[in-house]
N, C-alpha and C positions, 0 to 999 in steps of 0.2 A: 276560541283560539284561532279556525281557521277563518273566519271572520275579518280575525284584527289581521291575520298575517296578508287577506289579501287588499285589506285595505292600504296595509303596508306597501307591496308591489305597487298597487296605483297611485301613493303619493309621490313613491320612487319615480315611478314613467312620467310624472308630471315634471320633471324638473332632467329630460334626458342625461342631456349635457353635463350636468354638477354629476349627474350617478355614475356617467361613463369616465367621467376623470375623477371622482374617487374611486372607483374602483380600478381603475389603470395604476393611478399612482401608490396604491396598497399595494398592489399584485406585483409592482415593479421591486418597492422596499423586499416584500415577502419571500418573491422568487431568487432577487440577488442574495439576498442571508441564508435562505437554505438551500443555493447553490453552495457558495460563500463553505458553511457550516459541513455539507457532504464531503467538500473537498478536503476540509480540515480533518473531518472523522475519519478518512479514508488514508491520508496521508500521512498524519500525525498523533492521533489520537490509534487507531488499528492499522498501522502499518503493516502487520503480516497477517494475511489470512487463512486460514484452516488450522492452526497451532492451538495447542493446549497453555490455558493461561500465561497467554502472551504478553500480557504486561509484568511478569520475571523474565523477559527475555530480553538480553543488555548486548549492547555492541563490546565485543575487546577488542580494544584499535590499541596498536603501539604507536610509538612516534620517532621518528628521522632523529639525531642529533644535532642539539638547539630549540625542539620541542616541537617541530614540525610533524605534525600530525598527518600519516601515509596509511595507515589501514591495514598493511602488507604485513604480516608476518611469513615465518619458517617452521617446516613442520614441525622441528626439534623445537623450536620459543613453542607451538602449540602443546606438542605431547607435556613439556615440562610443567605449562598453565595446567592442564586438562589432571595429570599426575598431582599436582602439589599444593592445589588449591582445596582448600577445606570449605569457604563459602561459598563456591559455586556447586551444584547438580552434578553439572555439565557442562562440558566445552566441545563446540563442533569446530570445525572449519571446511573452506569449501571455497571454489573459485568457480565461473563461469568461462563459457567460449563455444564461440559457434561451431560444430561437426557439421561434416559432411554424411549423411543418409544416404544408402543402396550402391548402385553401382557408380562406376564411375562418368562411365557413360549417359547417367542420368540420376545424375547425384542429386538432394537435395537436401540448403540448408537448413537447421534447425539447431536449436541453443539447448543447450545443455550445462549442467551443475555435475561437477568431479566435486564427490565431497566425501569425508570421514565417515569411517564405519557406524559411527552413532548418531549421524545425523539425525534421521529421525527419532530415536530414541530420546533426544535432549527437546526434539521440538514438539513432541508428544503426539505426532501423528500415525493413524493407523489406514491402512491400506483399505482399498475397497474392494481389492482382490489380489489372489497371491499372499506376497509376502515383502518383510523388507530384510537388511541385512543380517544374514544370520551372527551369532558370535566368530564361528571361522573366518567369514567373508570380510569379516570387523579386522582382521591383522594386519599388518605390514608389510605382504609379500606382494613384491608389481607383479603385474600380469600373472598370480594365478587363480583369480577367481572374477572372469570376462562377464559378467551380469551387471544388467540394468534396472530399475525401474522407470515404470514410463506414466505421463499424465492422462486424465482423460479423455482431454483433448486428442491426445496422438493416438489412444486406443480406441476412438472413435474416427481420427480422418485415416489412418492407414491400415486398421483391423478391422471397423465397422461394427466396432463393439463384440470382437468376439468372445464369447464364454470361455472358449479354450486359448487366451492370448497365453495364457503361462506356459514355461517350458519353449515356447517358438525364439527362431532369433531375428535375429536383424543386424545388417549390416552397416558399422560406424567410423569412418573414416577408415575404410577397408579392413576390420576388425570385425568380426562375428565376437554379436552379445548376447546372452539370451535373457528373456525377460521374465523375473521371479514376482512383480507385484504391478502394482497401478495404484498411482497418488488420488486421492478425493479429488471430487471438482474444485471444492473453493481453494485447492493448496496450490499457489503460483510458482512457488521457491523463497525464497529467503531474500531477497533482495527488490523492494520496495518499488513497484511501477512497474515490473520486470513479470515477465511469465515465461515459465522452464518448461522443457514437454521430456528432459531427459535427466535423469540420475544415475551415476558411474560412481564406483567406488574412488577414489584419489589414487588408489596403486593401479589404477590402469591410463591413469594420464599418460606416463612413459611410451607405453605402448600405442595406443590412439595419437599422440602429438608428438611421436620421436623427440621427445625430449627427457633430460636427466631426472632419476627418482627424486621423491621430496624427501625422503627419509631422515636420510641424516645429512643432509646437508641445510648448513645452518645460516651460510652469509649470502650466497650466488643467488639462492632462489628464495625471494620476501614474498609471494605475491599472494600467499592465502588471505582468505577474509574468515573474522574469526567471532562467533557470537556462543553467548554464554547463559544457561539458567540459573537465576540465586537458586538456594535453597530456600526451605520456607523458614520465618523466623528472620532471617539474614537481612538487613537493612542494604540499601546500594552503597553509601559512603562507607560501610565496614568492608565490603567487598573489596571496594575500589580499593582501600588501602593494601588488604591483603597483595591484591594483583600488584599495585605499586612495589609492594616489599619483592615480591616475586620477580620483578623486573628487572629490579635493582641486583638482587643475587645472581640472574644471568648474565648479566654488565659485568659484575667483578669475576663470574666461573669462566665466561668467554668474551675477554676484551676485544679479541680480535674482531669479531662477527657485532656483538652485542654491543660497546661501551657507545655509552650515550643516549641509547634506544633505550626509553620509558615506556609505560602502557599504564591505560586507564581503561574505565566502564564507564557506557553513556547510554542513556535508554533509548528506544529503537527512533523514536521522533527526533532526537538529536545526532543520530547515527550519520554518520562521513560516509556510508553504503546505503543505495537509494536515492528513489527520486526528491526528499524530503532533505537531502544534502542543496540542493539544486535552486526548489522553490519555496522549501520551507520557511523564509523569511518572508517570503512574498504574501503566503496565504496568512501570517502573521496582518501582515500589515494591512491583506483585503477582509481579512476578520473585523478588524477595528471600523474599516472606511465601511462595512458592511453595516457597523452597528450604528452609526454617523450618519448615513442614507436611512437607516430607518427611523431615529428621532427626527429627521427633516421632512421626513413622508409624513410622520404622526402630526408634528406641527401643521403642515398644507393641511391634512385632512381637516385636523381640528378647525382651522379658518374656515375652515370652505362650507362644515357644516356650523359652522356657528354661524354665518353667514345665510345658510338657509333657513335656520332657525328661527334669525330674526325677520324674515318674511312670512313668515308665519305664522306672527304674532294675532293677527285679526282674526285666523284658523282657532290658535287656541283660545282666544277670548269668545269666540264663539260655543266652544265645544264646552269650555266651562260655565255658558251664559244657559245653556240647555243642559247643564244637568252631569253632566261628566265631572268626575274625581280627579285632581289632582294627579293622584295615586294611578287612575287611568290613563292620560294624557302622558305621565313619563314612563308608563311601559311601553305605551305606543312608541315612544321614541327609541326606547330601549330595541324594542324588535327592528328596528327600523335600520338599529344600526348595525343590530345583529346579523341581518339579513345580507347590508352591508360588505360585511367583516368578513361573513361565509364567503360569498360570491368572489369576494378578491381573495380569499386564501386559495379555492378551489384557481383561481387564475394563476398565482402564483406559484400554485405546485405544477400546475402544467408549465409554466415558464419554466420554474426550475427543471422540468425534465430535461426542454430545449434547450439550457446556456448548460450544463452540467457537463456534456462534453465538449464546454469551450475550454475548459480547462490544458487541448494538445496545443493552443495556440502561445501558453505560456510556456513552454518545453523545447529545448534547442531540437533542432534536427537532429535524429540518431537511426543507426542502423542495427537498432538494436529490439527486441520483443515489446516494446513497452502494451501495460496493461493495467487499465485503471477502473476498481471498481467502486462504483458511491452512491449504493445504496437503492437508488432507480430502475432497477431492474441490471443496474452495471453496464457496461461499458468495454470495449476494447480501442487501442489505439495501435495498429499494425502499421507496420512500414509501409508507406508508398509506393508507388508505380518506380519509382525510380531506386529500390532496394529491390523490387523484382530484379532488375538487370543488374543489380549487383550479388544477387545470392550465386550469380555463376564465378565466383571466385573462390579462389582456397579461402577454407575457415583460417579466420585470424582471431585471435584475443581482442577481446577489448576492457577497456575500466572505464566505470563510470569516473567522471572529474568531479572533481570536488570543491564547492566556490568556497572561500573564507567566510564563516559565518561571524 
């Protein structure tokens, strides 16, 4: 065997040129589709990572009147979903915004998620230390229970990993928090492309952004985002309906606020929150052009060695004129292309490591955390030199936009 393989190598180097462009033009087919493929599994296929059986976890988006689809809900539309729903688990909600860190004189910013007492609860994650929200800290009361949890990222660049982070606080848009747990590595937040380093209860938004409680106010403040686990057993289109029916009853109980405003469930790769709002049609359409480039690769290969095959024909008339087997003669060939095949797959993946983070070039500019991970050891995409000199401004809100898919 090690015989035939090195004879293999030598027929190879005899014909440089033909070996170096098949194996270029493999390694190109190979590396664009498992770029291609990474990008898809990452964005669309596991859109959130560190969660517990994440593919029961559905977007609940309401919609504007007319059927314009806005994503915004109120706390009261939430608790009434979360309360009255028999196919779902659970229903969280939760918004994003950038806070101001430490003092003020040397503040810094960082993004954070105001979200529902059960958030983690519904998303099945478990802390790597500490704790997450207790039942108490789970109610309705703004400003009386000022705790955080923090990622590991941030308990590594501002703690330095320390054993005793629990109990310390930290200072949050002039607001002492203190910190009862720390998220896992792989848990980003909830919102797709996006990496959170901060978790607040929703009843301290009031307090940290001087503005009015969510509580019961049902028409002024839409701007939660709101995601939901089936139960097990429970189909998406049975859900969907229920929530439908649910919607429709808050229309007719609160005309004023409510009438016209529908809701549905859509699984998290179709979700109007995340980056897969954005380019999810794209990586559609570079799937297909992906798979399209690699039957036109396969086709060149196949010429190219057919083409040296047929030079070679005075090779094999001789190889079978001395005594060699048929049977011999197409394994040689077999290895030949096996050998081949390797060398450009191994080319391939190493390409793929390279274009995998071309993927920030199809992304609008944003001043916002983006974070994308796909599979290669991962990936981040942090704001540029020119969001440094914008983190010296007051934290503002932002939403992601959302194209018409």
């Amino acid at each position: 065997m090690f015989s035939e393989l090195k004879y293999a190598v030598r027929s190879l180097a005899k014909t440089p040129w033909l070996t170096a462009v098949v194996i270029i033009t493999l390694a190109v087919g190979i590396g664009a589709n498992t770029t291609v493929f990474s990008w898809v599994r990452g964005v669309l296929l596991n859109p959130l990572h560190g969660v517990a059986d994440g593919q029961r976890l559905v977007s609940l988006e309401q919609s504007s009147p007319g059927g314009i689809p806005n994503n915004n809900s109120s706390y009261p539309d939430f608790r009434d979903f979360r309360d009255s729903s028999h196919s779902l688990a659970g229903v969280l909600a939760y918004q994003f915004a950038a806070l101001s860190l430490g003092e003020e004189s040397q503040a810094e910013r960082v993004w954070g998620q105001f979200v529902s007492g059960n958030f983690f609860d519904v998303l099945g994650v478990r802390p790597v230390a500490g704790r997450f929200f207790q039942a108490d800290e789970q109610q309705e009361a703004p400003g009386k229970y000022p705790v955080a949890v923090i990622s590991v990222r941030f308990w590594r660049r501002h703690f330095h990993s320390d054993p005793q982070i629990i109990g310390k606080t930290i200072r949050v848009n002039r607001q002492q928090l203190t910190v009862i747990g720390v998220a896992p590595t792989e848990f980003l937040g909830t919102v797709t492309g996006l990496s959170f380093d901060l978790w607040v209860p929703l009843a301290m938004d009031p307090f940290l952004n001087e503005a009015p409680d969510w509580f019961e106010n049902r028409g002024d403040r839409r701007g939660l985002r709101l995601l939901a686990r089936l139960r097990p057993g429970v189909s998406l289109p049975e859900a969907r309906t229920e929530i439908r029916t649910i919607a429709r009853r808050l229309a007719q109980s609160y005309p004023r606020t409510n009438e016209g405003i529908g809701a549905t469930l859509a699984p998290m790769d179709q979700s109007s929150q995340g980056i897969q709002s954005l380019i999810g049609r794209m990586l559609e359409t570079l799937l297909g052009a992906g798979a399209i480039l690699l039957l036109i690769v396969c086709a060149n290969v196949a010429n190219l060695m057919l083409v040296r095959a047929t030079t070679r024909q005075k090779e094999f008339s001789i190889r079978l004129a001395l005594g060699a087997t048929r049977r011999r003669v197409i394994g040689q060939l077999l290895l030949e292309s096996l050998l081949l095949a390797g060398l450009s797959g191994l080319a391939g993946v190493l390409l793929a490591r390279q274009m995998t983070s071309w993927l920030r070039f199809f992304i609008p500019a944003e001043h916002l955390p983006l974070a994308l991970d796909f599979g290669f050891g991962g990936f981040a995409i942090r704001p540029g030199p020119g969001a440094a000199d914008d983190s010296q401004r007051p934290p503002q809100r932002f939403e992601w936009a959302r194209r018409d898919r």
